[in-house]
C-alpha positions as CSV (number, residue, x, y, z in Angstrom):
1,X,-20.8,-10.2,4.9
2,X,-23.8,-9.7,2.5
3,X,-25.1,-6.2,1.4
4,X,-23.9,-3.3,-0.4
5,X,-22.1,-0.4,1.5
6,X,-19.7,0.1,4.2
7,X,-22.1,2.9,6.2
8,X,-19.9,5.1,8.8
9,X,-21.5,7.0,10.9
10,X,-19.4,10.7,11.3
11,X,-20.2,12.8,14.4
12,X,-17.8,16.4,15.9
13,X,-15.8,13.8,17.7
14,X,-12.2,13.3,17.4
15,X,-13.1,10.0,16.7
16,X,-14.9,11.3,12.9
17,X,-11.0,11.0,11.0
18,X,-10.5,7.4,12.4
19,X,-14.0,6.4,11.4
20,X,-13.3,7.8,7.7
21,X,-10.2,5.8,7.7
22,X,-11.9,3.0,9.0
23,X,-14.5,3.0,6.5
24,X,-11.7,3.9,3.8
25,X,-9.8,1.2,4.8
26,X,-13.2,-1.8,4.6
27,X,-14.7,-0.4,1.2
28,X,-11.4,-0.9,-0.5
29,X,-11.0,-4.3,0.8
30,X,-14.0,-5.5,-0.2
31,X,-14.8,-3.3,-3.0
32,X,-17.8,-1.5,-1.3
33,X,-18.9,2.0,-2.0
34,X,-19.1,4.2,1.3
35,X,-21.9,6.0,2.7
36,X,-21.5,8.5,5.0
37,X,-23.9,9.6,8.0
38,X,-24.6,12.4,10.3
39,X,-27.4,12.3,12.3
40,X,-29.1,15.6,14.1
41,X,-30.4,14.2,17.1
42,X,-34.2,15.4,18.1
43,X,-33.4,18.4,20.6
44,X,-36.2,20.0,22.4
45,X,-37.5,22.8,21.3
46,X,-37.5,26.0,23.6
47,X,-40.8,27.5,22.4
48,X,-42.6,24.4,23.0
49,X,-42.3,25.4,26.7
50,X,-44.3,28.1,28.3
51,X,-41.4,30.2,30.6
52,X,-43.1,33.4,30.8
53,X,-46.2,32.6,33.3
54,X,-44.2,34.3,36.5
55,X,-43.0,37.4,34.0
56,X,-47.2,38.4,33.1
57,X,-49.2,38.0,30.3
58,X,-48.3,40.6,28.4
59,X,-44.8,39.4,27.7
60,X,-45.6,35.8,27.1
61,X,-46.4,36.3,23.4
62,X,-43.4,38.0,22.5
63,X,-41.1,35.4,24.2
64,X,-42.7,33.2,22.8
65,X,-41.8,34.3,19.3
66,X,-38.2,34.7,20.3
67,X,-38.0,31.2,21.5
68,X,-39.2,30.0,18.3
69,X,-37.0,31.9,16.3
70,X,-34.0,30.9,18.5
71,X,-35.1,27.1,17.8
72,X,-35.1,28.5,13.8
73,X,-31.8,29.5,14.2
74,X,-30.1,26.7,16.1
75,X,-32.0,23.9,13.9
76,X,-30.0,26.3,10.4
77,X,-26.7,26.1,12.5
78,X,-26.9,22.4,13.3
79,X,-28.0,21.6,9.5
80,X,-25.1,23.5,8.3
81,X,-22.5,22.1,10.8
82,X,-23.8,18.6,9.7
83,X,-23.6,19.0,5.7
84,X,-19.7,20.3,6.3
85,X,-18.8,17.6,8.5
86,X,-20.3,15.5,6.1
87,X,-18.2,17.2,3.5
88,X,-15.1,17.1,5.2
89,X,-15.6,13.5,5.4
90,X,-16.3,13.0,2.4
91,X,-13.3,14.5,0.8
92,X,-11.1,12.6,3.5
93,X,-12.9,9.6,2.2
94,X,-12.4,9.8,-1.5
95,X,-8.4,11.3,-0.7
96,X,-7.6,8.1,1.1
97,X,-9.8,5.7,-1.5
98,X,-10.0,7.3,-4.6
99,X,-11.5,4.8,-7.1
100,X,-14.7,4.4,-4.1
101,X,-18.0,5.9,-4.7
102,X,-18.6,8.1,-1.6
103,X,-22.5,9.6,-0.5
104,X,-23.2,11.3,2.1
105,X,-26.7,11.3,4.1
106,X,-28.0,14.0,6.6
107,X,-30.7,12.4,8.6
108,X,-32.8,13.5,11.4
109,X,-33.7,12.1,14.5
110,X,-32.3,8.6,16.3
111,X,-29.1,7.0,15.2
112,X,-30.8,3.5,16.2
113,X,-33.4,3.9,14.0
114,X,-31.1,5.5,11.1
115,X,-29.1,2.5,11.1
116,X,-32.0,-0.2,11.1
117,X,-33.7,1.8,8.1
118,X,-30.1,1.5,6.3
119,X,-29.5,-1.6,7.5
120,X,-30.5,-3.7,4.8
121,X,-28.4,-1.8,2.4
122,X,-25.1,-2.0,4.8
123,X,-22.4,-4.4,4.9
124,X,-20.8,-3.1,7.6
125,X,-21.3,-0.2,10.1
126,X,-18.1,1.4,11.6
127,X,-18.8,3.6,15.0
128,X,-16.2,5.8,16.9
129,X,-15.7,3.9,20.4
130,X,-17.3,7.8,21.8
131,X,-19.5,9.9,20.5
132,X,-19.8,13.9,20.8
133,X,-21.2,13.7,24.4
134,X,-18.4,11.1,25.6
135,X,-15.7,12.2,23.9
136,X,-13.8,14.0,26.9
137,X,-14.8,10.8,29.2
138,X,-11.9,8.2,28.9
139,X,-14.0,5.8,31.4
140,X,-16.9,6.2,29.2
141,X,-18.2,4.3,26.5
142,X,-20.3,6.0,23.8
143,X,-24.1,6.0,25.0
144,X,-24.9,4.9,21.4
145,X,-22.5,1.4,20.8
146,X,-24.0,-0.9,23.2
147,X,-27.6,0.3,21.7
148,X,-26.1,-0.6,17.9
149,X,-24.5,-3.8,19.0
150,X,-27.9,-5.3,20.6
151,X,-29.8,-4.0,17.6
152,X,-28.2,-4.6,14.1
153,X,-27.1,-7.4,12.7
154,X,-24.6,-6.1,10.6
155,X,-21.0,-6.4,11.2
156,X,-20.0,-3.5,13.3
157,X,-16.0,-2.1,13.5
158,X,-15.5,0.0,16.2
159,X,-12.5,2.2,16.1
160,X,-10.2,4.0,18.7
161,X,-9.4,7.7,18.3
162,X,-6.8,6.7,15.8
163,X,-6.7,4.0,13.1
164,X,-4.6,2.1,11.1
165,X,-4.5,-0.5,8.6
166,X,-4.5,-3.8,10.7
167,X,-2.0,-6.2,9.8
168,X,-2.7,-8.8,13.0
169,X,-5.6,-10.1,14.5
170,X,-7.5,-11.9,17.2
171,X,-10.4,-13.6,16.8
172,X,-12.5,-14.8,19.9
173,X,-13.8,-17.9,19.4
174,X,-15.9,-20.5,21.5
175,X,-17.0,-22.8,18.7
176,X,-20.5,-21.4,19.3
177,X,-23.5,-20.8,16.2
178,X,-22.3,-17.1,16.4
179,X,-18.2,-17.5,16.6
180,X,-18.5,-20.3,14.0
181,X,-20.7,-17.7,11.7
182,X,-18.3,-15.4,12.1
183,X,-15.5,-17.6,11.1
184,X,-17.5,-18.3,7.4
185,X,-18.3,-14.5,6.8
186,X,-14.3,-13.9,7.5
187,X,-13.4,-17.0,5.1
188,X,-15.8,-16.0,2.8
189,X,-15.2,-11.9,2.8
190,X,-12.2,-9.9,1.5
191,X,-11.9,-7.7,4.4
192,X,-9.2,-10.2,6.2
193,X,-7.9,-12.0,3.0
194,X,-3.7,-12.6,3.9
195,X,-3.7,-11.2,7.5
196,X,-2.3,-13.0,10.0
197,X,-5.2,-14.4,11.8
198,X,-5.1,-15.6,16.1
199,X,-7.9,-17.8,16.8
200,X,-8.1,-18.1,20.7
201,X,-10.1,-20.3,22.6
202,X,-10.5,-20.0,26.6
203,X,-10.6,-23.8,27.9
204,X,-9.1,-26.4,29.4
205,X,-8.0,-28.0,26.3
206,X,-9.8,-30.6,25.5
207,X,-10.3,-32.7,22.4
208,X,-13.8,-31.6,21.6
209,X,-12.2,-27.9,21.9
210,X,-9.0,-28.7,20.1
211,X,-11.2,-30.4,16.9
212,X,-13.5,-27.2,16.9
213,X,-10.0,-24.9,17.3
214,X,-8.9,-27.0,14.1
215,X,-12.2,-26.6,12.0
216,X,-11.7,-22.9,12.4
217,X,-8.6,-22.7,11.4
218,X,-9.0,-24.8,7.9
219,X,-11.5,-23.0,7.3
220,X,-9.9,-19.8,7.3
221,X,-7.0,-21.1,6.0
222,X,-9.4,-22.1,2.4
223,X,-10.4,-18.5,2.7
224,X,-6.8,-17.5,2.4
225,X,-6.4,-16.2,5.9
226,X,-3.4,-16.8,7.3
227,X,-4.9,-18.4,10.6
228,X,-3.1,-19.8,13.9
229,X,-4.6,-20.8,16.7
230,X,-4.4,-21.7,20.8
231,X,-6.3,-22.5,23.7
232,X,-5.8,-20.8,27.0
233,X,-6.8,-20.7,30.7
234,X,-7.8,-18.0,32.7
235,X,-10.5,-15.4,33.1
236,X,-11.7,-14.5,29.4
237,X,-11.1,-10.8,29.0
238,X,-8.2,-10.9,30.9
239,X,-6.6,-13.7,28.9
240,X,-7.6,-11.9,25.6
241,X,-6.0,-8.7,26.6
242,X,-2.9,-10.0,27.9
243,X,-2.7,-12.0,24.5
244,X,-3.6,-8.8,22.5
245,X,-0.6,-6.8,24.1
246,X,2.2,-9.5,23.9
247,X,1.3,-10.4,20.0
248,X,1.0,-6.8,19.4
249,X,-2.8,-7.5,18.1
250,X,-3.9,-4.6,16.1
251,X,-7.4,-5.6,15.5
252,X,-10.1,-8.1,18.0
253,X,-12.6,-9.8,16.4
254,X,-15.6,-11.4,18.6
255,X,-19.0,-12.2,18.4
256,X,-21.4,-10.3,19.5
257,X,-23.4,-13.2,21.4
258,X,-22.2,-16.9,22.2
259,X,-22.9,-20.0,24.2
260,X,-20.2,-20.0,27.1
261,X,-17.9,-17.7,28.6
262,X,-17.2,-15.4,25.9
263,X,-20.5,-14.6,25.4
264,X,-20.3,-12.2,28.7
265,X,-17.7,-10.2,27.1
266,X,-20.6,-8.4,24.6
267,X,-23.5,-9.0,27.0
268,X,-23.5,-6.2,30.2
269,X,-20.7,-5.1,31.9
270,X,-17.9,-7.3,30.5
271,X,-18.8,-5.6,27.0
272,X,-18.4,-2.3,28.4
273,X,-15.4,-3.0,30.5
274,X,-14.0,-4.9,27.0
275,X,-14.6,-2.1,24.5
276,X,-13.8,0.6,26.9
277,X,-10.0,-0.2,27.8
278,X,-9.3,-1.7,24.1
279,X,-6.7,0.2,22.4
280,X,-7.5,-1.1,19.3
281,X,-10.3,-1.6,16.8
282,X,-12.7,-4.0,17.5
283,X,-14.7,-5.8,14.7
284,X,-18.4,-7.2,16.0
285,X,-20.2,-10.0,14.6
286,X,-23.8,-11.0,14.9
């Protein structure tokens, strides 16, 4: 994982505490300051539309005015409720890592566009699974992720309401450009350095599959990851759930585009169905 910062991205969700812990949890594997970010999305403004043309001329003016300084006022609140999120956050932050350099950043407008401006700056972006608006929704995903996932190409840890240190993991791999990056930015990165590592591959076993199974797992292995693999049958997300549950996975790992089957599962409604039912935190790679 090249770049500089682990960016999290802290909205009035409940999700906001596992995304500091998240983020807490990265930097001080890797050794990454954190940066912080709310952004105030671009709300329309109530004085920008004329109401008052049933209620007379006369009145029009003065509502006008009022609608304006209403759109003052809530524009004040929202600032002020973002820079103490912010600072909440950061002091959760800097209690759980205390030796990592913590910013904060209050930014206006898109998240999309707030992340590709940071982007080249990041080294990895962690997202609630909801936002604000979705956060009562159990069946649905954050409007935002799917957006992030098909834009960046940063890393991207996704976490559940709650987080915790991960201690096993799964790792989705189809011997694809993409899975095969992914395995050289986990040999090569700190993040995963003496977890216990399951490299899965869905097949029928064959010995083209079994020698890419084995080239991922030497090569994790020289990155000090303590890597085991196995190839299964069956419908992908299905298989990689059931796996998940019974070897008490704490932490999936796919990438974010392949070459065969798996590639569905972050491409349309697999991605969705995927990231929506996981109970744990989910680690993208581009």
């Amino acid at each position: 994982m090249s770049g500089r910062q682990v960016l999290a991205c802290i909205d009035d969700s409940h999700h906001a505490f596992a995304v500091c812990a998240a983020a807490a949890w990265a930097a001080e594997r890797i050794g990454a300051p954190i940066e912080l970010m709310h952004v105030l999305s671009k709300a329309p403004c109530l004085g920008a539309t004329d109401a008052s043309g049933q209620i007379g001329l006369g009145s029009r003016e003065h509502l006008r005015e009022q609608l304006t300084e209403l759109d003052e006022q809530r524009a004040k609140l929202a600032q002020q409720h973002g820079r103490e999120l912010l600072e909440a956050a950061r002091v959760q932050a800097e209690r759980l890592v205390p030796s990592a350099a913590v910013s904060t950043a209050l930014r206006h407008g898109d998240l999309i566009e707030s992340l590709v401006e940071r982007e080249p700056q990041t080294r990895l972006v962690v997202l609630g699974k909801r936002g604000e608006s979705a956060d009562e929704a159990l069946e649905h995903l954050g409007s935002n992720l799917e957006r992030v996932v098909r834009t960046l190409h940063t890393p991207i840890l996704v976490t559940p309401p709650e987080f915790r240190p991960p201690s096993r993991l799964l790792l989705a791999f189809d011997g694809g450009q993409t899975t095969r990056k992914g395995v050289e930015m986990i040999a090569e990165s700190p993040l995963l350095n003496g977890l216990v590592c399951h490299v899965v591959m869905i097949g029928a076993g064959t010995d083209d599959q079994r020698a890419q199974l084995q080239w991922a797992l030497d090569r994790l292995r020289q990155g000090q990851v303590d890597a085991q693999g196995t190839i299964l049958a069956g419908d992908v997300d299905e298989v990689l759930a059931d796996y998940a549950d019974r070897q008490q996975i704490d932490l999936m790992i796919m990438g974010a585009y392949g070459h065969s089957r798996i590639r569905h599962l972050l491409v349309g409604s697999t991605t969705t169905a995927m990231l929506r039912h996981a109970r744990t935190a989910t680690l993208i790679l581009r």
